[in-house]
N, C-alpha and C positions, 0 to 999 in steps of 0.2 A: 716492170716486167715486159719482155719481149711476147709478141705471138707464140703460143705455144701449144703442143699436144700433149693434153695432159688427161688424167683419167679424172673420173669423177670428184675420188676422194683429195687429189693433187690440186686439182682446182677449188676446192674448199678451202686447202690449206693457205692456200695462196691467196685467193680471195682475202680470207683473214688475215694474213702479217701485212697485205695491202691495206686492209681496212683501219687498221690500227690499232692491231691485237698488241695485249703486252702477256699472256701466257697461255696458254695453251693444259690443261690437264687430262690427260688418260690413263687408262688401263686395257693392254695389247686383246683385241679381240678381231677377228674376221670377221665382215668386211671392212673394220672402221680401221683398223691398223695404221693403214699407211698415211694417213691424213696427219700424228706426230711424227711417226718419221720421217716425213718429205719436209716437218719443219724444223726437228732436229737436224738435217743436214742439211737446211736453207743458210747459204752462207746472209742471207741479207736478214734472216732471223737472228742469227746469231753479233752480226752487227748493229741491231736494235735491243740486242739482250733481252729478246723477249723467253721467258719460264716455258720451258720444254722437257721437262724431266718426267717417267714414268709414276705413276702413281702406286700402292698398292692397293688398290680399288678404284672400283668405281664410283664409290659412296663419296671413299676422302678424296676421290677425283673432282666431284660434284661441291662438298663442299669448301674445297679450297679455292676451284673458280667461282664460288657464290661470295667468300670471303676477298677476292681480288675485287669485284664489281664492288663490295661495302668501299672498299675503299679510292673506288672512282672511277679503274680502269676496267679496259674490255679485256675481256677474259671469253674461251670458247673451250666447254668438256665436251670429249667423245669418248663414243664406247658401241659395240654392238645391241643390237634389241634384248638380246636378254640381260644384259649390262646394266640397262635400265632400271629393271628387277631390283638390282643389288644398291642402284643410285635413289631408288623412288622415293624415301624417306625424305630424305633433301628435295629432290625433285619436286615433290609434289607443294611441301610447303614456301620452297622460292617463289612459288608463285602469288602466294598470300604477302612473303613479306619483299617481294618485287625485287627490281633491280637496282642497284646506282650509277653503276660504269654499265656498259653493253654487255651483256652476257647469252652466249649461243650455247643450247645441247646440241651437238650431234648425233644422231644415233643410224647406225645404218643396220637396216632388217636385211634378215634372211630370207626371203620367199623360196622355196624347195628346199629348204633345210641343207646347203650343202657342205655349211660346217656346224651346224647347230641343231640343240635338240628341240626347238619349237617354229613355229612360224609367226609369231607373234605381229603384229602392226602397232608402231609407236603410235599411230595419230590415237588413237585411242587412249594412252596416256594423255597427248597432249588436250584431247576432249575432256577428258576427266580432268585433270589441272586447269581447263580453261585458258591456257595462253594461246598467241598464235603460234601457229605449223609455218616450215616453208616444205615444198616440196619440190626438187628442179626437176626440169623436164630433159635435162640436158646440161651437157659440162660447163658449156657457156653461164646459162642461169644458175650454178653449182656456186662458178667464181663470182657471177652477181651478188647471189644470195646472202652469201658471208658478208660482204659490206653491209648492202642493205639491213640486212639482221641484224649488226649493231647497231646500226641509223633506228631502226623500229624498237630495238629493247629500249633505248634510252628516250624514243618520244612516249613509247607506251610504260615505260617505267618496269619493266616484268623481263626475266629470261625468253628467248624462242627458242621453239625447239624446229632445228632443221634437219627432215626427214629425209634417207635415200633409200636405193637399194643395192643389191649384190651388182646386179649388172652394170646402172651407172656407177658405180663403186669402182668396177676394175675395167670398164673400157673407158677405150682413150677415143679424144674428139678436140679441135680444133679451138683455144681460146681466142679468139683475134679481137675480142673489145676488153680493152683493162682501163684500169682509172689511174689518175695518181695515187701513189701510198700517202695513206693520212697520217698525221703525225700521232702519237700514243696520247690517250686522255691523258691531263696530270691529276696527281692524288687528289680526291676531294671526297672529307667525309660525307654523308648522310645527314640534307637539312634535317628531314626528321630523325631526331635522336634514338628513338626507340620504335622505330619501323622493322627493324631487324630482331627484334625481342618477342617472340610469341608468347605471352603469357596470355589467358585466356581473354581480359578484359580491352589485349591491343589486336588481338589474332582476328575477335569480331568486327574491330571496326574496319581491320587491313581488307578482312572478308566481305566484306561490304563493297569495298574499293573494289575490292577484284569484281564482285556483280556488275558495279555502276559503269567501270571498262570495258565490258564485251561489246556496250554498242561503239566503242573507240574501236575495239581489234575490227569488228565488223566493217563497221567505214575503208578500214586501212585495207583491207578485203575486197569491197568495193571499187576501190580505188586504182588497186595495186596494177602494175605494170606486166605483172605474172600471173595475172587472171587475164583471160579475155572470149570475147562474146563474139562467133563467125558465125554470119549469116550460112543459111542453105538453102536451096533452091525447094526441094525434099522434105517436105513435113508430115510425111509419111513416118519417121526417123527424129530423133535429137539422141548428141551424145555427149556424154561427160566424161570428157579425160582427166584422169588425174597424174600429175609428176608423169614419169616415165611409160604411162599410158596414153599419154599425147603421143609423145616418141612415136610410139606402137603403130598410130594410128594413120598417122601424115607417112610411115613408111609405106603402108598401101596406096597412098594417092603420094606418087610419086611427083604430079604437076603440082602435088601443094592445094588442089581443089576439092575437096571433100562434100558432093552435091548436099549433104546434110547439114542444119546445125550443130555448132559442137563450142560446148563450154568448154574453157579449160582451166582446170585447177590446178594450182601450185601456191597460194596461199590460205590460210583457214584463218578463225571460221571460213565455212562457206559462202562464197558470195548472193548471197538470198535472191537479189534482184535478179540476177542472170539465171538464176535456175527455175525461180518463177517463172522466166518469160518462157524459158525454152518446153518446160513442161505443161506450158499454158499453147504454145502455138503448134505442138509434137502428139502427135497421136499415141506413139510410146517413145519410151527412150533406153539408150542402152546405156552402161556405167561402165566404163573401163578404168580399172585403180587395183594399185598392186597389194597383193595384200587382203584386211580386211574387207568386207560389203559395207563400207562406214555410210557412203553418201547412197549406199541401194538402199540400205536400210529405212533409211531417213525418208529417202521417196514412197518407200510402200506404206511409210505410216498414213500417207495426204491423195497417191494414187489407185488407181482398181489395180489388181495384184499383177496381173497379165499386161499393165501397160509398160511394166518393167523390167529391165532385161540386162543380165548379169550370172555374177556367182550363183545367185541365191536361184535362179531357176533352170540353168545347167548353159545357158547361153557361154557361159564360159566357166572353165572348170574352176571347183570350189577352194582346190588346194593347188598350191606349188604358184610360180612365174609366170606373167604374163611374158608373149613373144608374138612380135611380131605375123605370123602364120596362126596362133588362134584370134588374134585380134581380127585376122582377115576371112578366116571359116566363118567366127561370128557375124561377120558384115555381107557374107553370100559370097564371097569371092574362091574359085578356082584354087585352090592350094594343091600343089604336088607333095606328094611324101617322098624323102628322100630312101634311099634302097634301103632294105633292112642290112644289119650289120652280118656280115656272115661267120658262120657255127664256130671257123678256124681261128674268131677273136675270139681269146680268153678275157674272161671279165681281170680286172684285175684291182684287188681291193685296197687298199690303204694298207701297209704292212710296218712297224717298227724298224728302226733302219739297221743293217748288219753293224755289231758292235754297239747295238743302244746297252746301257747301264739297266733299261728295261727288262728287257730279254735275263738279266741274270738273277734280277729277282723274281720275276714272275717260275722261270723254272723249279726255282729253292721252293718259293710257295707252296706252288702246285704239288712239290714233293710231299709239305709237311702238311698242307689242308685232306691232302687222300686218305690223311692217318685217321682225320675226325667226320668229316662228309663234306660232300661238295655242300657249297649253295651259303659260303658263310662268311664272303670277302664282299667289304663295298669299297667299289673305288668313285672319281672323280672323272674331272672336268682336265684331259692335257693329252699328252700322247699316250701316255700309260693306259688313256681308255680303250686304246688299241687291244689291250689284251684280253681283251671281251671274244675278240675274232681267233680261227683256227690259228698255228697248231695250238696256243693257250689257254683259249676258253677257260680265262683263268677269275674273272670277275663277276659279279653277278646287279651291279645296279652302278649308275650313272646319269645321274639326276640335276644335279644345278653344284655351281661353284663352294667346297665343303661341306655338302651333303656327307660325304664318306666318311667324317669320324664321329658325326650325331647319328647316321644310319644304323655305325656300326653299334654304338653306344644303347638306342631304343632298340634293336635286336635281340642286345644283350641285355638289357634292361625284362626283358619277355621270354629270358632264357636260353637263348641261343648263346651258348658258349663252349669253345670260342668264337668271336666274331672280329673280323678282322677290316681295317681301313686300310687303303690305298692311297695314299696323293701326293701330288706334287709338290718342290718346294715354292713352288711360285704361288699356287692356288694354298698353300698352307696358310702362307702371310695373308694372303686376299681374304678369304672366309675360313680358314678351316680353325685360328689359334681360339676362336669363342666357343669353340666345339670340344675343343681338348681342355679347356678352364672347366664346362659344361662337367666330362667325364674327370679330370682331375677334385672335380666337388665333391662327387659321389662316389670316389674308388669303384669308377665301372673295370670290369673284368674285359678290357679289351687290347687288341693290343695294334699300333698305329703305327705303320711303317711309311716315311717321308722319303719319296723315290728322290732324291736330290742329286740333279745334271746342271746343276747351278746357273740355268738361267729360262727362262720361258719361251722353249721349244719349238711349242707347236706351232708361233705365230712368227717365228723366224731368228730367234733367239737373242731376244731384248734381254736386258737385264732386270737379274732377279732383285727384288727388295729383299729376298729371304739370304741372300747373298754371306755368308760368314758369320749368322746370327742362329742360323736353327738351335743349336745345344742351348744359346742362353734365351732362347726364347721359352723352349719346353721350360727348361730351369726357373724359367722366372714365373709361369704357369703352376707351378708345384711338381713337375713330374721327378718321380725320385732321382737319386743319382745314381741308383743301383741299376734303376730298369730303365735308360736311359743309352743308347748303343751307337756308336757309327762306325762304320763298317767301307773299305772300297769292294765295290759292288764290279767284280772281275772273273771271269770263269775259276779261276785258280779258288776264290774262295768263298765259294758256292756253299758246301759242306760246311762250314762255317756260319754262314748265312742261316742256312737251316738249321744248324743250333740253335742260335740265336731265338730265331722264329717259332720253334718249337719250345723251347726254355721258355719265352715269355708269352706263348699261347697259354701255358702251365699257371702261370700266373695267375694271383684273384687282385687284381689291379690293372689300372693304368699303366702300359708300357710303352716306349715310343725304340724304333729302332731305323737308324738312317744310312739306307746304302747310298752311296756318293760316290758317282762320278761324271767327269762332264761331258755334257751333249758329244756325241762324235760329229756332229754336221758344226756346232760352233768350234769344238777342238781343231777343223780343219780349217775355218773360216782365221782362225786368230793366229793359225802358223804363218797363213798365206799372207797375214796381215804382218804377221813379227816380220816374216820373210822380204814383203816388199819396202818396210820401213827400215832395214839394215842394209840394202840395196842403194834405197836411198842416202841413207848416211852415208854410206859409202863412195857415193858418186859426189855428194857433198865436199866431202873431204880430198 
């Protein structure tokens, strides 16, 4: 790879088919997105034939790259923070029955939530599962990491999990050290035969293994390249940057001089030794890290409460993204506020785009829910959650990936009838089909409309796994064939629509009804593409 500008998540990816990735598995989520994409479209991926196909989850995301590592090779899943949620089950126990080939999660968090419903902090998984964290501090260490991270899975024997965030996610910065690409592990099973088998009497001894390892992760923490210990003049002060709170920090000391001690973290466990010292030679210290108070925490358990200084006692604010400018309020420095925005900018919200397939059901709805009372639709996780906001206010919860047809299901399950589900066809396949088996078990009285624009929208419109299979999907879940509908979702047959919708509100069953039709931001995306590839032909010929 040539020097390059790449953003956070680009420089992981690259990092990894450098490092001698042979697949890659995800499921589309912001900010982790582009990190398959950029290797879907790497032509030098694609001449290594390295596995780049979307998942539909993030669980079978998880555990198909834990099944690539059984059998030798380095594998890397992404997904965003809450992604992880839906992955933990696997997640948690790859770490018991370890690695064989190199295996990296990526997970990139939201901090300010600006496309998600939580604020969540991987490390915290990664605490609780006991493996190592990486955390870059920058796009450079981004494209480091990924190599290294296979190098560490396979000496430590375990998956890493490598942390980011929104912002090194989507800005771009300077790679100018790359390595050679390394060649792809070749297939090699697993000397221990039944290391990968958790039944109760091998899961204790793996369990065991994982205890006797942390003083291994620790070392390698110690050690690491991506930890380090700066002297300060100022021991009035010590600071602990984490990942992209280092960034934060050296932006204020623009010479690079920072009169204070300052740890810096970007590998875990935490480096014991170096925190020891700096809290030992520092009168307080301040903790910068994005996210949760993970290493405040941990200091107030050993310090006087007052000698430390963070989230947790207002030093820096408790929610949303660290930047630059409160890193520097925090340190005593001069910060200007930039002008307030003036009255004549209209806020301007997130809106359904003209001509969504959206917009024609939600109106039909909205027609037929007025008959019975508001307050009695759940939807999901996609663009359709949009209809929450004016003029529609047509939704009333939105919760985690497939919530919406158990929501709607134990609503009506306590009487609320009708109750009605909203979601997507993408998020259907992800989590919602164990939720319609769920209601097809017990003939719940609800009835489940699958907004289907036939590909996953909101994150730029990847392809759907749900792609040509909805009808024999419900069908093979048991939903009747009677109450079973799809419908093109077009103004012309609106009226229709609301039949439908009202017919099987009527209902004392499971019904499922699917307006269909495709994205208008991919409908034009795939003309422009027919358009330029007959263009081609044509200059061809």
């Amino acid at each position: 790879m040539q020097k390059s500008l790449l953003l956070g998540v680009e420089a992981i990816a690259q990092g990894a088919i450098d490092g001698g990735m042979s697949g890659v598995y995800a499921y589309p989520g912001t900010p982790s997105t582009e990190i398959t994409e950029y290797v879907q479209h790497s032509k030098q991926a694609q001449k290594l034939n390295i596995h780049r196909e979307w998942a539909a989850n993030e669980k079978t995301a998880m555990e198909s790259g834990l099944g690539m590592s059984y059998a030798g090779k380095r594998s890397m899943v992404c997904m965003k923070h809450v992604g992880l949620n839906v992955a933990a089950d696997c997640f948690m126990n790859s770490a018991i029955t370890g690695a064989n080939g190199g295996m990296l999660v990526v997970v990139a968090d939201d901090p300010s939530m600006h496309s998600s419903q939580n604020e969540q902090d991987s490390r915290v998984y990664g605490k609780f599962a006991m493996m190592p964290i990486l955390e870059p501090s920058n796009q450079q260490e981004a494209y480091d990491m990924a190599r290294y991270g296979f190098e560490l899975s396979e000496a430590c024997g375990i998956p890493v999990l490598i942390r980011i965030t929104t912002r090194l996610a989507h800005s771009r910065a300077g790679v100018t050290r790359v390595a050679e690409v390394k060649d792809q592990n070749n297939l090699k099973l697993p000397e221990d035969k039944v290391q990968f088998v958790l039944l109760p009497a091998i899961a204790r001894k793996r369990y065991k293994l994982l205890l006797n390892n942390q003083e291994k992760f620790e070392a390698a923490s110690e050690e690491s390249e991506f930890n380090a210990y700066a002297e300060g003049a100022d021991k009035s002060m010590g600071i602990i940057a984490c990942g992209l709170g280092y960034n934060y920090l050296m932006e204020n000391y623009p010479n690079g001089e920072c009169p204070y001690p300052v740890v810096k973290v970007c590998q875990y466990p935490i480096p014991r030794k170096m925190i020891e010292k700096i809290t030992a030679e520092c009168d307080k210290v301040m903790v910068l890290e994005e996210g949760y108070p993970v290493i405040e925490e941990l200091l107030k358990g050993y310090l006087a409460k007052e000698a430390v200084l963070g989230r947790l006692d207002g030093t820096l604010s408790r929610d949303g993204e660290l930047t630059p400018d409160m890193v520097g309020r925090a340190l005593g420095f001069e910060i200007e506020d930039g002008a307030d925005v003036p009255d004549l900018v209209a806020a301007r919200p997130p809106a359904l785009c003209v001509g969504c397939s959206h917009i024609d059901v939600y109106k039909a709805l909205n027609e037929v829910i007025a008959e019975y009372g508001a307050g009695r639709v759940f939807s999901d996780i996609g663009c359709y959650t949009l209809g929450a906001l004016a003029p529609f206010n047509a939704i009333n919860s939105c919760v985690d990936m497939g919530a919406s047809i158990t929501m709607a299901k134990g609503a009506a399950d306590a009487g609320l009838i009708p109750s009605v589900a909203v979601i997507g066809d993408s998020t259907f396949t992800h989590s919602g089909m164990t939720g319609l088996l769920d209601a097809v078990n017990e003939g719940s009285p609800i009835t489940v409309i699958i907004s289907d624009n036939e590909s996953i929208s909101m994150t730029g419109g990847q392809k759907s796994s749900a792609k040509g299979k909805l009808e024999s999907i419900c069908e093979g879940l048991g939903v009747e064939a009677d109450h079973l509908h799809v419908i093109t979702a077009v103004p012309k047959k609106r009226d229709d629509l609301k039949d439908l919708i009202r017919k099987e509100c009527n209902y004392n069953g499971v019904s499922v009804i699917i307006p269909r039709r495709v994205c208008v931001q991919k409908n034009i995306r795939d003309q422009k593409l027919k358009k330029a590839m007959k263009a081609r032909s044509a200059a061809k010929a």
